[in-house]
C-alpha positions in Angstrom: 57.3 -7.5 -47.6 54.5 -6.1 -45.4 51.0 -7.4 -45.1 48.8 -4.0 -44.0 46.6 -5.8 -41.0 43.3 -3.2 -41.6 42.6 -5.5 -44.5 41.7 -8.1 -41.8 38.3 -6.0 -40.4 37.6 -7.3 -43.8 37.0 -10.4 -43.7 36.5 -11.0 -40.3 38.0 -13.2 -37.3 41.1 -14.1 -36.4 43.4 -15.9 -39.4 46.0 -18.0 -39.0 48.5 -17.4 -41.4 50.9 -20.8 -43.1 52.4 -21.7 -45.8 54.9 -23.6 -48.5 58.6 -23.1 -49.1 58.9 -19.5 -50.7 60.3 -20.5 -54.5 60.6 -23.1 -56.7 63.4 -25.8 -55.8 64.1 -23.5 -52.4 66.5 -25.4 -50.4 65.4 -24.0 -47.3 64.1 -25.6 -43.9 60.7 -23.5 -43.6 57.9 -25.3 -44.8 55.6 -22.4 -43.4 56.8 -18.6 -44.4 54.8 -15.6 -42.9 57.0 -13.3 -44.2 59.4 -12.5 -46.9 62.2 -10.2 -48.5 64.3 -9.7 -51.1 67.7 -8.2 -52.2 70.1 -8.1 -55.4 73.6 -6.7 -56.0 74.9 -7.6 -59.3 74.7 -11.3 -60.1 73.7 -12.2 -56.7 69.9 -12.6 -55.3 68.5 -13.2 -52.2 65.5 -14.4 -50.0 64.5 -13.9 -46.3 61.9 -15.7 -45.1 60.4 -16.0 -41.7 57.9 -18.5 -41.1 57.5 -22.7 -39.3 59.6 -25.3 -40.0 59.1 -29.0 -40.0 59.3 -29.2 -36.3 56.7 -26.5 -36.0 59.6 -24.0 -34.9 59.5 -20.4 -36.0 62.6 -19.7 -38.1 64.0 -16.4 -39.8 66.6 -17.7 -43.1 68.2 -16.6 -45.7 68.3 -17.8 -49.5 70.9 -17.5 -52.1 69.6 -17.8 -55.6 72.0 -21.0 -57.5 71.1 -21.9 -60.9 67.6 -22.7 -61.0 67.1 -23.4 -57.1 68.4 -21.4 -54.2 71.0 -22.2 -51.3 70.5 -21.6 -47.7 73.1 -19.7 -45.9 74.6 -21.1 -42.8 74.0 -19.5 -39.5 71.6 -18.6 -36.9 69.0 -15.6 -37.7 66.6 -14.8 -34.8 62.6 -15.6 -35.3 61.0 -11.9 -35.5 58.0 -10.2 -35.3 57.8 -7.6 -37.7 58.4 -7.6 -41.8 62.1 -8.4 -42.5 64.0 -5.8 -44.2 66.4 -7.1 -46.7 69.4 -5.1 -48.2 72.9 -5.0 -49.5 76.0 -3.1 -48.7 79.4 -2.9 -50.2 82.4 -3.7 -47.6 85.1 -2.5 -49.2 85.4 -4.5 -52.9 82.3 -6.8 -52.3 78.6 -6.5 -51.7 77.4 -8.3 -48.5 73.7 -9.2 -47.8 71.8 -7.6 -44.5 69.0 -8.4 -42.6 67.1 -6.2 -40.3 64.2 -6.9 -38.1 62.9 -7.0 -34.3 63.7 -9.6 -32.3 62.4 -11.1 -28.9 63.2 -9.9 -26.0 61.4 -9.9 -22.8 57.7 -10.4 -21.4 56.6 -9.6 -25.1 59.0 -7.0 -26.0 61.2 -6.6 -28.8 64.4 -5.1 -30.2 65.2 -4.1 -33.5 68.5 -6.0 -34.7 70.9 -6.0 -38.0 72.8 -8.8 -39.3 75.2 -8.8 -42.2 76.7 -11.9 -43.5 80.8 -11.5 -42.9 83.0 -14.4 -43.6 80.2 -16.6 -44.0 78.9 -15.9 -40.5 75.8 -13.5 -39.5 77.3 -10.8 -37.8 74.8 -8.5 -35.6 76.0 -4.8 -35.8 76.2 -2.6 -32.5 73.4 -0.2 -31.8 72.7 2.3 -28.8 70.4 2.0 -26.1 68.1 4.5 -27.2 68.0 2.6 -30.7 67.4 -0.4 -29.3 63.9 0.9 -27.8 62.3 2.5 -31.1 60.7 0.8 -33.9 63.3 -0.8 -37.1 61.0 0.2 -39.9 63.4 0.5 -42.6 67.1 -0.6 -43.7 68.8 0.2 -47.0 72.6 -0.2 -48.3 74.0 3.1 -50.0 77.3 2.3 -51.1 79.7 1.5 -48.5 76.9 2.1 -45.8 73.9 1.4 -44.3 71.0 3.4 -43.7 68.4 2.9 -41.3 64.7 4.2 -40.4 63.6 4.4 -36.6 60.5 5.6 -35.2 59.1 5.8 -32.2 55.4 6.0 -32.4 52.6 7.5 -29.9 49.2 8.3 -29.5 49.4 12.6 -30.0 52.6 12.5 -31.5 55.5 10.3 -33.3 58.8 11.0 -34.2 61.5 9.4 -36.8 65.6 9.1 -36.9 67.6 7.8 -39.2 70.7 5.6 -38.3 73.6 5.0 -40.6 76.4 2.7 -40.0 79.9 3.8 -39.3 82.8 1.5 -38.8 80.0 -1.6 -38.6 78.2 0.2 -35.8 74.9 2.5 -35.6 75.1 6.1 -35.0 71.9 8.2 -35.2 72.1 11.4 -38.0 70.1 14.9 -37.4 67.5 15.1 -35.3 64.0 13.1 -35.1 61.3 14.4 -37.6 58.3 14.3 -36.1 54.5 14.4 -37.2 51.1 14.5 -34.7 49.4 11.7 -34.0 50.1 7.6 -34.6 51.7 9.0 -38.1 53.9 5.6 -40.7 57.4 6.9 -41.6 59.0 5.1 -44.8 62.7 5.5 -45.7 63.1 6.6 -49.7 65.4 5.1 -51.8 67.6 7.0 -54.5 68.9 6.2 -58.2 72.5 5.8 -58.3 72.6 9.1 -60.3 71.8 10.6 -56.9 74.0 11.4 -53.4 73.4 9.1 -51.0 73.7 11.8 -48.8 70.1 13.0 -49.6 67.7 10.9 -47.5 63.9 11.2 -47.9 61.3 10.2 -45.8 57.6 9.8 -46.2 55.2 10.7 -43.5 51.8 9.9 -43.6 49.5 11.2 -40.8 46.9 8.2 -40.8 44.4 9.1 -38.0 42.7 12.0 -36.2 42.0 15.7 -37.8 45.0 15.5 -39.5 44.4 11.7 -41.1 45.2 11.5 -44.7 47.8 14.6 -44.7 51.4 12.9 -46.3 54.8 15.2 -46.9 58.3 14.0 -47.7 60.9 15.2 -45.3 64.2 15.1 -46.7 67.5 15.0 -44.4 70.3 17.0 -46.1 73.4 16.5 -43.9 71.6 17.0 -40.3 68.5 19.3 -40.9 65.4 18.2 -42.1 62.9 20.8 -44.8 59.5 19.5 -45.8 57.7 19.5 -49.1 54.1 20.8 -49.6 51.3 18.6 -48.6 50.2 15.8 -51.3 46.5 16.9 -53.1 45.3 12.9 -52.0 43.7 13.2 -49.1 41.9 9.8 -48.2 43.7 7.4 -45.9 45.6 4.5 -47.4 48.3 2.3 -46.3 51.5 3.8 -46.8 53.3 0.7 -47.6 56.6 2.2 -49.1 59.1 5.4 -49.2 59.1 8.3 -51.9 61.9 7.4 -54.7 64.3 10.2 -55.9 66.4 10.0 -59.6 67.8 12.7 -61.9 64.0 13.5 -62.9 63.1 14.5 -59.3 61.0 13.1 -56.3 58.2 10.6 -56.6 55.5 9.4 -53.9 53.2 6.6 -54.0 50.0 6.9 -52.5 47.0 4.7 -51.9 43.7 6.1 -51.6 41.3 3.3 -49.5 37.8 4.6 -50.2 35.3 2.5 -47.5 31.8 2.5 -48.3 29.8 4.7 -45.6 26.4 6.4 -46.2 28.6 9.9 -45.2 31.1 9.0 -47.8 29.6 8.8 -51.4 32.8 7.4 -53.0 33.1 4.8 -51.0 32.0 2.3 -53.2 35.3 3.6 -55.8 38.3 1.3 -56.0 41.3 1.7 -53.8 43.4 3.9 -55.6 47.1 3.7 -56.4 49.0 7.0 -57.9 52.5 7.7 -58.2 53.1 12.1 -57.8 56.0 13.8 -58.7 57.2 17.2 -57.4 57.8 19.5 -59.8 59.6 22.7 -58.3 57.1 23.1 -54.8 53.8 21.6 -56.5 52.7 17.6 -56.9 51.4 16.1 -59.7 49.9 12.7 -60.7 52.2 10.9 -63.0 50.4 10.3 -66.2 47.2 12.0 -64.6 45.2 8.9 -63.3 46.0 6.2 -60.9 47.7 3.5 -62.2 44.7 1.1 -61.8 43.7 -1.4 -64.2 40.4 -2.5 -63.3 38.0 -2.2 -60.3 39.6 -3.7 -57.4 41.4 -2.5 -54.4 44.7 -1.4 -55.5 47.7 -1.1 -53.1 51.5 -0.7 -54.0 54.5 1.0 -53.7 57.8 2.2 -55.8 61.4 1.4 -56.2 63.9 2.2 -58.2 65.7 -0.2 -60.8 69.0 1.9 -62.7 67.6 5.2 -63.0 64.1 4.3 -63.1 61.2 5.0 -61.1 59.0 1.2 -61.2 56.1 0.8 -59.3 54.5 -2.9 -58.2 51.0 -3.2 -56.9 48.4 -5.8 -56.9 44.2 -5.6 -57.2 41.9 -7.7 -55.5 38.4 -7.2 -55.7 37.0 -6.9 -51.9 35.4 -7.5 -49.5 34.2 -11.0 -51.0 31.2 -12.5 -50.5 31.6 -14.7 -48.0 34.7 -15.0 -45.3 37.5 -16.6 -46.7 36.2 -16.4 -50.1 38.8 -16.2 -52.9 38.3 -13.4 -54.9 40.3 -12.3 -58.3 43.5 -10.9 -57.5 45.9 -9.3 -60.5 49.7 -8.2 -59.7 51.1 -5.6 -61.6 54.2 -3.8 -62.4 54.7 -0.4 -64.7 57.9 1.0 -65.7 58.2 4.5 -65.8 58.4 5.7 -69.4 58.9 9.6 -69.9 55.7 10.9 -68.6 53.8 7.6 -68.6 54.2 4.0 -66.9 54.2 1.4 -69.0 52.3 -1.6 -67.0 52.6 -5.2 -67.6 50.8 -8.1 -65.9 53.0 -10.5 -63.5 50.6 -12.7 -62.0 45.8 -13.1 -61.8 44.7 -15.8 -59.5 42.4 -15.8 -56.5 43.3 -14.2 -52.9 41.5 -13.6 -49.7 43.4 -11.0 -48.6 45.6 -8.4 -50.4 49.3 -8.2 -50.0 52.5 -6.5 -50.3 54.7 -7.3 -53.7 58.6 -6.6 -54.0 61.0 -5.8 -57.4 64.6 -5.4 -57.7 67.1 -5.4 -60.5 68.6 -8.4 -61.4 70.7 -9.6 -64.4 69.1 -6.7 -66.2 65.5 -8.4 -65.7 63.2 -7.4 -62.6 62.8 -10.3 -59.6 59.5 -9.8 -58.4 58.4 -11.4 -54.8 54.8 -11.3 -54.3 52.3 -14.1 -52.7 50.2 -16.7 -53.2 47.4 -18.0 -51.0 45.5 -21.3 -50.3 42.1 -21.3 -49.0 41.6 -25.0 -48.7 42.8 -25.2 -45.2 40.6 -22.3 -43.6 40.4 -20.7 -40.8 44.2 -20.9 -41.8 44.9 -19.1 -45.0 48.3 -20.9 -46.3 50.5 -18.2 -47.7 52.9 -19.0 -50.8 55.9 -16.5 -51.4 56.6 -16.5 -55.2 59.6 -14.9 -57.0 59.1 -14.2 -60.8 62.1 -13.1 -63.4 60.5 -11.2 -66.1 62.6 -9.4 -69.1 
């Protein structure tokens, strides 16, 4: 689950972020969680968290969920300092949880790293050098694999490689994709009715002349082809990967409109669509953005069986004053035919807009998303919710 930090110009100052144990009856040592993830595979569900514990410690864990509670796993995860990237895998007859993310190394550097829970221990799996110095951004389990997103990010120009896991060690596959500029990569994900051999990525060029530009390069075997430029064209945070099922390719896109005397829909609401490709041309799912009132929308899709679903909360900013609460909604919509069919998950009051997460589980959807606290401020205190719905 990623937080997209332009939100903070918003509302001004530096914020401290804390908070409470992520779910209900969690049996878990943070008290304070920055950060969390989630991951499902049959009858099993889990929760990684990064955050303080008691002793004011930073602390990356894992949660099982039990019953009505949820377990800690045993075993040391490393504190990190980017979003943590949770996933599953199948090693031979059963499904293992992973965790990616990057951890510390040296005079305020860091490493991306993958951990996998064999035998009741967190097991780190091997990667290159050259791995080693780019940017984890995405991890996702495909079968008896794992696949992984790299990028390596500059001012004029940024490139992307994926990594896939071969005998419980890294491997790079293709060549890097590259786009101008300080450009976001996200890794797709595909519907079981799909290879796993087909590997989309979404790149969305976010500043200079070419800012607001987004493609899907797709990596079939070891060369990459692009799809036609998207129609949206104002820049948004790009918070999650295109989606591909038996009814073809899907993007999410969030349009930010800021209001600027040179940009007369600025005062519009952040916009979130789905596209599809249809043969070389994109269209807008259901013709409209999925928004359901007039706040800032931001989201992303997944994919639950064979269907697209898209999660995405509204919060009415900027708010009045700093720190003010504001209304916030969270949202998902199930893709139905040629429509989503949307249902409310969560209104309350937030200073600042999140990310939300949904996976498959038991045949009902898990849904992570957060809470916030404002009775504290400066610090805003953060609470990671997970909600079953049918």
């Amino acid at each position: 689950m990623r937080y997209w930090l332009g939100f903070l110009a918003l509302v001004g100052g530096v914020l401290l972020f804390s908070g409470s144990a992520s779910a209900e009856g969690s049996g878990g040592r943070i008290v304070n969680d920055f950060n969390a993830s989630l991951a499902s595979s049959g009858g099993h569900l889990w929760l990684a968290r990064y955050g303080k514990n008691k002793k004011d410690e930073y602390e990356t864990e894992v949660l099982e969920k039990t019953g009505h509670g949820w377990k800690r796993l045993s075993g040391h995860l490393p504190p990190t300092s980017d979003a943590l990237l949770m996933t599953t895998y199948r090693d031979g007859r059963k499904t293992i949880p992973c965790l990616g993310l990057s951890k510390f190394r040296e005079k305020n550097n860091y490493e991306p790293a993958v951990f996998c829970r064999v035998r009741g221990r967190w097991k780190s799996l091997p990667m290159s050098t050259e791995m080693r110095q780019m940017g984890l951004v995405d991890l996702e389990g495909r079968g008896g694999r794992l696949v992984a997103l790299f990028t390596d990010v500059g001012a004029k120009r940024s490139e992307a490689r994926i990594g896939v896991s071969k005998g419980g060690r890294f491997a790079f596959q293709g060549r890097p994709t590259a786009a101008p500029g300080s450009s976001l990569f996200k890794l797709g994900t595909n519907a079981k009715s799909v290879s796993s051999d087909v590997i989309d990525v979404a790149v969305d060029v976010t500043f200079g002349k070419s800012g607001g530009k987004r493609w899907v390069a797709t990596l079939d075997g070891r060369k990459w082809r692009k799809t036609r430029l998207l129609p949206a064209t104002a820049v948004g945070p790009q918070i999650g990967g295109p989606v591909r099922t038996s009814e073809g390719l899907f993007f999410p896109v969030t349009e930010a409109y800021w209001p600027r005397a040179e940009d007369p829909r600025g005062d519009r609401p952040w916009e979130f669509s789905v596209f599809q490709l249809r043969g070389k041309k994109w269209s807008r799912v259901g013709g409209h953005p999925l928004n359901q009132g007039k706040g800032k929308a931001q989201g992303h899709i997944t994919v639950i069986g064979d269907r697209v679903v898209a999660v995405w909360d509204e919060i009415m900013l900027p708010p009045p004053t700093q720190y003010a609460a504001v209304p916030t909604r969270e949202y998902i919509a199930r893709l139905n035919g040629k429509t989503f069919k949307v249902k409310k998950v969560w209104s309350g009051k937030r200073a600042l807009p999140t990310d939300a997460q949904a996976v498959g589980y038991k045949g009902k959807t898990a849904v992570l998303f957060m809470r916030q606290d404002l009775s504290k401020v400066p610090d805003i205190v953060m609470h990671s919710v997970v909600h079953i719905i049918p």
